[in-house]
C-alpha positions as CSV (number, residue, x, y, z in Angstrom):
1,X,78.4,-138.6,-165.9
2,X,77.3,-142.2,-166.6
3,X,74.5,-142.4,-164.1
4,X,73.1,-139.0,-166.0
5,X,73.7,-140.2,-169.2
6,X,71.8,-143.6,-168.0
7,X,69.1,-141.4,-166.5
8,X,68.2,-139.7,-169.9
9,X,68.0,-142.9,-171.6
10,X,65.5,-143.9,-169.5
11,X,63.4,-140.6,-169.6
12,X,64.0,-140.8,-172.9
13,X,62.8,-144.6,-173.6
14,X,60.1,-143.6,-171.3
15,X,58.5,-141.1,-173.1
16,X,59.2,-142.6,-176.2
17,X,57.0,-145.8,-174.8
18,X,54.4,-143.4,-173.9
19,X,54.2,-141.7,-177.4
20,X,53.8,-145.1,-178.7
21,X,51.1,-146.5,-176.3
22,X,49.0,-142.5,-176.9
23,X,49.7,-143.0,-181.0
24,X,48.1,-146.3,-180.8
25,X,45.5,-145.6,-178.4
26,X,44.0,-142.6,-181.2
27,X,44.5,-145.3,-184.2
28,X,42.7,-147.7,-182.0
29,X,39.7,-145.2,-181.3
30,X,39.5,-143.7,-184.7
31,X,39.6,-147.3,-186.3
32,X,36.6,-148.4,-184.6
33,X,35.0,-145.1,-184.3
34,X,35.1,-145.6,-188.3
35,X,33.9,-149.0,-188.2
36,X,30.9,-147.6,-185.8
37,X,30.3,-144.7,-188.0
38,X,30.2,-147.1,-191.0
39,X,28.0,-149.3,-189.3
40,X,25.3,-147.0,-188.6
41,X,25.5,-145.3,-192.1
42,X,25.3,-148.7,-193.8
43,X,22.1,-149.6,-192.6
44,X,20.3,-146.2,-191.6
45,X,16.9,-146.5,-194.1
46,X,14.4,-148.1,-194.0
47,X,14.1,-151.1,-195.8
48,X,11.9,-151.7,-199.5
49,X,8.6,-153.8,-198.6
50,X,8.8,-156.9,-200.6
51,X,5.5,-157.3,-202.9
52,X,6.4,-160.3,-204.2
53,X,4.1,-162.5,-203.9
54,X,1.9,-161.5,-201.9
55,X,-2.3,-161.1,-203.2
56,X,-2.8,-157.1,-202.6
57,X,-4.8,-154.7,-204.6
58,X,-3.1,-152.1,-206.7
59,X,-4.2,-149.8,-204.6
60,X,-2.7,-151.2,-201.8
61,X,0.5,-151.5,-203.8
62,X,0.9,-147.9,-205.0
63,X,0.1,-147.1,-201.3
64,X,2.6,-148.7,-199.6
65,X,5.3,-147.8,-202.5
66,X,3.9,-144.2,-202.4
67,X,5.0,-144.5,-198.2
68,X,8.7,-145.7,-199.4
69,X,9.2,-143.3,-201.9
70,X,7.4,-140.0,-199.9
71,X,7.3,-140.9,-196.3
72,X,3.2,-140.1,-196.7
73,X,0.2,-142.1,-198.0
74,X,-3.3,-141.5,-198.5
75,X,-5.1,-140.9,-195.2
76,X,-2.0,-139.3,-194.1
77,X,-3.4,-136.3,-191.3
78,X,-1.8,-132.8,-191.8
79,X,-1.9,-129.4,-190.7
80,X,-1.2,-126.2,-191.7
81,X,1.2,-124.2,-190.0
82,X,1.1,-120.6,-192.0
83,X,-1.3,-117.7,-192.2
84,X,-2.6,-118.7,-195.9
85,X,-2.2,-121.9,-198.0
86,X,-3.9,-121.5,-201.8
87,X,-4.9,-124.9,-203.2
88,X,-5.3,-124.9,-206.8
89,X,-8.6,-127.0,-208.2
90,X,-7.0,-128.1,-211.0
91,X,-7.7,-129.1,-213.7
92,X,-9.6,-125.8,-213.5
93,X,-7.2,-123.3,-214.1
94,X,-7.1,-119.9,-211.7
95,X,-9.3,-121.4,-209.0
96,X,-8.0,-122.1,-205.4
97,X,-9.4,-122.7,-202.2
98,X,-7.8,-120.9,-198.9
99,X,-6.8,-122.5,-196.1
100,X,-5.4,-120.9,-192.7
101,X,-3.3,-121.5,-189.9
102,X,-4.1,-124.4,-188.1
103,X,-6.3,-126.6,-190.7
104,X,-6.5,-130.1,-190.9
105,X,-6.4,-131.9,-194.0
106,X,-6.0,-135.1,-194.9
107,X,-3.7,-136.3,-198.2
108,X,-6.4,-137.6,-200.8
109,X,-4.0,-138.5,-204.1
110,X,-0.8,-138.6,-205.5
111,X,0.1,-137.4,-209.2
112,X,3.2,-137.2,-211.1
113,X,3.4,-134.1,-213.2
114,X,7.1,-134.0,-215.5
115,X,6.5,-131.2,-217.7
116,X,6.7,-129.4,-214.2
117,X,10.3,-127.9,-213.9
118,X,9.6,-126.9,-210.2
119,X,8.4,-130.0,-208.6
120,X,7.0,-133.3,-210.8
121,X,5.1,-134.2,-207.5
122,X,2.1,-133.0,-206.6
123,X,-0.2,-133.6,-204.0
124,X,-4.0,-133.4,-203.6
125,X,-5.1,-132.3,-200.1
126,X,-9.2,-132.4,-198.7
127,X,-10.1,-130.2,-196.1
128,X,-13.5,-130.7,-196.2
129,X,-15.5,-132.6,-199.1
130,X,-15.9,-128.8,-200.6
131,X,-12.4,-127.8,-200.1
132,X,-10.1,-129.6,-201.7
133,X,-7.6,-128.9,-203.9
134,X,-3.5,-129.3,-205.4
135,X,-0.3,-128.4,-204.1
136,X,3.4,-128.9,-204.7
137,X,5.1,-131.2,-202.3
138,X,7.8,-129.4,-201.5
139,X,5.4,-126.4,-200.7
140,X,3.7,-129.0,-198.3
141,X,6.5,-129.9,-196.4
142,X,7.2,-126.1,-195.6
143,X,4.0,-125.4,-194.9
144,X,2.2,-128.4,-193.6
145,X,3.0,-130.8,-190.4
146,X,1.7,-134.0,-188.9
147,X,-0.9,-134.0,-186.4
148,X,1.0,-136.4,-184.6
149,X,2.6,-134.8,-181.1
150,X,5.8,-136.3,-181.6
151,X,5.8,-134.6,-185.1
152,X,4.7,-131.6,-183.9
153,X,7.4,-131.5,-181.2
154,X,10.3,-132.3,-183.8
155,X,8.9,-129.6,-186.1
156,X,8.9,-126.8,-182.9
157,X,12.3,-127.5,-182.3
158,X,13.7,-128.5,-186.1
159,X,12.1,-125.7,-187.9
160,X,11.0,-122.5,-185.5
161,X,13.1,-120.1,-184.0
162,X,12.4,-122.5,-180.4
163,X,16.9,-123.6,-181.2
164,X,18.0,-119.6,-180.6
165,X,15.2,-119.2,-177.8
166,X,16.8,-121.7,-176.1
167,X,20.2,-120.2,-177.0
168,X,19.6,-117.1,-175.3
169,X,17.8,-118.9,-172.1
170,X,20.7,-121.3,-171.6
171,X,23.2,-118.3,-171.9
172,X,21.1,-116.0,-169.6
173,X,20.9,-118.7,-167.2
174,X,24.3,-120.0,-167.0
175,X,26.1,-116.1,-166.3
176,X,23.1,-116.4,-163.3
177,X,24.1,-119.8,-161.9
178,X,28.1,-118.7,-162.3
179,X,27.6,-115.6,-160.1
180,X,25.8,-117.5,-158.0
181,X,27.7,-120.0,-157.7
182,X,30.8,-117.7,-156.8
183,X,28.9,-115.9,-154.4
184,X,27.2,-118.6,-152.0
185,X,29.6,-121.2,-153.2
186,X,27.0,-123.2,-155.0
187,X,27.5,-126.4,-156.7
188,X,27.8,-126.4,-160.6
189,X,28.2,-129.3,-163.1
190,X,31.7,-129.8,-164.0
191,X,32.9,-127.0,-161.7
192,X,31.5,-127.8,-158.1
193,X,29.2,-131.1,-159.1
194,X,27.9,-133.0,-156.5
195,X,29.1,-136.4,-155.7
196,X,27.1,-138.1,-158.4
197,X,28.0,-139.4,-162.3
198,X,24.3,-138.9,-163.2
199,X,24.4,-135.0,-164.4
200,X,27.3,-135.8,-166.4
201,X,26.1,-138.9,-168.1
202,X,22.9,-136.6,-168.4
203,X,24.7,-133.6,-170.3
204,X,26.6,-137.1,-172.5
205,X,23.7,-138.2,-173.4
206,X,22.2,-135.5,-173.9
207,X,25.6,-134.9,-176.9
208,X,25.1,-138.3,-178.4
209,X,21.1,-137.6,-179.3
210,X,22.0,-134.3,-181.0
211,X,25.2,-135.8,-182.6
212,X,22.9,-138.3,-183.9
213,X,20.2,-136.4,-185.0
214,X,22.7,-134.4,-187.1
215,X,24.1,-137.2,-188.5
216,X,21.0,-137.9,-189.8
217,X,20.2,-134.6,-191.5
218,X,23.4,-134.8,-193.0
219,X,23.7,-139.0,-194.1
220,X,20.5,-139.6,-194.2
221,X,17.7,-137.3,-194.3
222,X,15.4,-139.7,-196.0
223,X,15.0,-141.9,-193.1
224,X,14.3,-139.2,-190.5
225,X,12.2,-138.0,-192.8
226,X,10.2,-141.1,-192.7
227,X,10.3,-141.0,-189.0
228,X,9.1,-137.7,-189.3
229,X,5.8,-138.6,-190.9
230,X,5.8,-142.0,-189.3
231,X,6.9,-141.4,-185.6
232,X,7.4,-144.3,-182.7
233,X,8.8,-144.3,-179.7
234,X,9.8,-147.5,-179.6
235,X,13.5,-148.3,-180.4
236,X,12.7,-151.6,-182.2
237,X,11.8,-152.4,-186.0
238,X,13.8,-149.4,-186.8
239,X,17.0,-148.6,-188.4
240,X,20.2,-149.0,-186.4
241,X,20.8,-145.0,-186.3
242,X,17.0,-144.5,-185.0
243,X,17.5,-147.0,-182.8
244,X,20.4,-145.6,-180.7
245,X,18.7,-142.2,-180.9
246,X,15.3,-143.3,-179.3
247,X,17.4,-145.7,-176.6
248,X,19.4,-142.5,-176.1
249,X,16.2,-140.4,-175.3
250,X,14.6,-143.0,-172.9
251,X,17.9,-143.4,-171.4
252,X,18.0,-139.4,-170.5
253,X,15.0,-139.8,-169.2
254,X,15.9,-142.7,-166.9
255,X,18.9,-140.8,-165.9
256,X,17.1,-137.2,-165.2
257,X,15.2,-139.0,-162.8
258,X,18.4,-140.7,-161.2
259,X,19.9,-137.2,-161.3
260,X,16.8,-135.5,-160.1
261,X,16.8,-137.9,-156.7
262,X,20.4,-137.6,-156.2
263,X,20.4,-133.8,-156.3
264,X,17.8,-133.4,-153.4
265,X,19.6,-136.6,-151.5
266,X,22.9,-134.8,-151.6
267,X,21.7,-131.3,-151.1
268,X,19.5,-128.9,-149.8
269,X,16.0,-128.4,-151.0
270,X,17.1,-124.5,-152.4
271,X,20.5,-125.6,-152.8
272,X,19.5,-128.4,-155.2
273,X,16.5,-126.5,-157.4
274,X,19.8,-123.9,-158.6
275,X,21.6,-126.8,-159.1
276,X,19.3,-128.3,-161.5
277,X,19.0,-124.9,-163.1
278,X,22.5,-125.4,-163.6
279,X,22.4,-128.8,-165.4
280,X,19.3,-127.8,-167.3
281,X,21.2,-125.0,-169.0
282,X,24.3,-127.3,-169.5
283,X,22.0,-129.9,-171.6
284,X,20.8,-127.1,-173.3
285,X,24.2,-125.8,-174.2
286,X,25.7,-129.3,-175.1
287,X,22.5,-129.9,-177.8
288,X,22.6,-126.7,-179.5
289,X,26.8,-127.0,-179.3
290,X,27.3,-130.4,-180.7
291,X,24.2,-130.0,-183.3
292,X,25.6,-127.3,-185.0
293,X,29.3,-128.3,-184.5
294,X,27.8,-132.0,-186.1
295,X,27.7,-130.1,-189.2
296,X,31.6,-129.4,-189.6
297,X,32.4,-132.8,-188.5
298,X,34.2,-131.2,-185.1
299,X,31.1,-132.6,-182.8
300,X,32.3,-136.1,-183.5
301,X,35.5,-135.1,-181.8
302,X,34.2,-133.4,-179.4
303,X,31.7,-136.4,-178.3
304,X,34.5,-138.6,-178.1
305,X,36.3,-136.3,-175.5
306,X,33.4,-135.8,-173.6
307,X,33.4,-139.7,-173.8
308,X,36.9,-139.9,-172.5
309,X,35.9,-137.4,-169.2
310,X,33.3,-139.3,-168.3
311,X,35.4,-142.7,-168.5
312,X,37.7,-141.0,-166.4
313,X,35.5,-139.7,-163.9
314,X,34.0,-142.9,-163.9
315,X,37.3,-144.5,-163.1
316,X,38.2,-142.1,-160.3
317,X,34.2,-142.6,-158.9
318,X,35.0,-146.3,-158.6
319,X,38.3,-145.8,-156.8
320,X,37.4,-143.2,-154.6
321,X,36.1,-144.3,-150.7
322,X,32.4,-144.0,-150.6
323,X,32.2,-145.2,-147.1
324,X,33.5,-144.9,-143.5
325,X,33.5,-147.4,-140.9
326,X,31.0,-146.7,-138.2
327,X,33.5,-147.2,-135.6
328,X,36.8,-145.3,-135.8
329,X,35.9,-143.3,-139.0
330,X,38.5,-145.2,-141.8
331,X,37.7,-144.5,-145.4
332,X,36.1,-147.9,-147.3
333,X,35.5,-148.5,-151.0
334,X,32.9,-151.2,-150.3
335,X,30.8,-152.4,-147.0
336,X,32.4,-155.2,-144.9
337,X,35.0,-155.5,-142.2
338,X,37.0,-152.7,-141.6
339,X,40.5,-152.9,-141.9
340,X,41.8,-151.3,-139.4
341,X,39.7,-152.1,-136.4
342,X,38.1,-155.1,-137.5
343,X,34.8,-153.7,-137.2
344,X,31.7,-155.5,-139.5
345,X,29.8,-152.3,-141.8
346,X,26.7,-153.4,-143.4
């Protein structure tokens, strides 16, 4: 009776220890997670330019505060993106000038109207030194983009129905790969995967840049708004929150190649083209998932478990034999002399 008694304590302390040690593992992570989060939300716009001091014209002045204040400047290249666009020639009143899908114009001026209850801000576009005319700002964000690829590539897949297309393709695609995979016993990521951390750090990264890029939408829309208008691909002289997001992308880049190469290494050539299927339809799945999960705050969460997998498959990777010695076949973690027959691998 002792000896059992003694034997629940210890379960008991046991688990009690390991309640403790998991309660103060989540305050650790949501402590610096908020620290993190605070970080990036702290410093996510651009900064003011300083005009102090400096010998510039007042043109050159409203210009660059007309960039801070509305992303856009004069000289600033657009095109139209609907069927019909009326500018108005003010200050003549009922005339307008048409412009169609897929005309470039360039912003020429800037004008405050207040009396305006709609919009105070109204822009003046030139399509040609004949066609030129007014228009709302707000009705030129919806209707106009930058002629700028990387603009154009962020409005495709921000503001056209491109997010449920690649809803339905993912979705189609996946059922395929799953039969498939249950029928010829092909690899899958995260069911079958290949001996590699590179599709999972893929489909991770691929989390992070749409966590991100919600984050952004929802904290602070201003600044990708700026990038909007004023894209680089370059991860420097940007704010913090950019920053990680463009590292992010080059990083999946890096690491689709990486995955790419170890796919075909590890498989056959058949074998390793319905593999990739397979991990193109997980990214796929993980941005549209975590961008619209983002917007309910449960994507956080579920980035930080995706986190934690990956850490631990990370951890098992690195303590799981990679090699065998070339003489009698024993498991190694690392080259050298083989511990059971002595043998030098190299």
């Amino acid at each position: 009776m002792v000896m059992k008694n003694e034997e629940r304590r210890m379960k008991n302390a046991k688990g009690n220890a390991f309640v403790c040690r998991w309660r103060a593992g989540v305050q650790f992570f949501i402590l610096h997670s908020s620290f993190f989060i605070l970080f990036l939300l702290a410093s996510c716009s651009y900064p003011r330019p300083d005009l102090t001091g400096k010998h510039l014209s007042q043109q050159a002045i409203d210009s660059l505060q007309c960039l801070y204040q509305h992303h856009y400047t004069s000289g600033t290249n657009l095109q139209a993106t609907t069927d019909s666009i009326l500018l108005e020639c003010l200050p003549v009143k009922g005339s307008y000038e048409l412009l169609r899908r897929g005309d470039r114009v360039v912003v020429a001026e800037v004008a405050i109207h207040p009396a305006d209850s709609i919009d105070s801000v109204w822009v003046k576009l030139a399509h040609s030194q004949d066609t030129q005319g007014w228009l709302r700002e707000t009705e030129m964000m919806r209707k106009f983009v930058p002629v700028d690829s990387v603009s154009q590539a962020i409005h495709l897949f921000s503001h056209t129905h491109a997010q449920y297309f690649l809803i339905v393709l993912a979705a189609f695609t996946a059922v395929w790969l799953f039969r498939l995979a249950l029928r010829k016993k092909t690899p899958l990521v995260f069911l079958d995967d290949i001996d590699s951390l590179y599709p999972m750090l893929l489909c991770l990264l691929m989390a992070f840049c749409a966590t991100l890029y919600e984050s952004m939408q929802m904290f602070a829309p201003d600044t990708w708004q700026h990038f909007y208008f004023n894209p680089t691909l370059s991860p420097l002289h940007v704010p913090p929150v950019l920053a990680f997001f463009l590292a992010g992308l080059w990083l999946f880049i890096v690491v689709l190649l990486a995955a790419i190469d170890d796919s075909f290494r590890q498989l056959s050539f058949t074998t390793a083209v319905v593999y990739l299927l397979g991990l193109a339809a997980c990214c796929i799945f993980c941005y549209v998932l975590f961008m619209f999960t983002t917007r309910i705050y449960i994507g956080y969460l579920l980035l930080a478990g995706m986190s934690w997998l990956f850490a631990r498959r990370a951890w098992q990777s690195l303590s799981t034999p990679h090699y065998r010695c070339g003489r009698c076949g024993c498991k190694l973690l690392r080259k050298g002399i083989c511990p059971r027959c002595g043998a030098v691998n190299e």
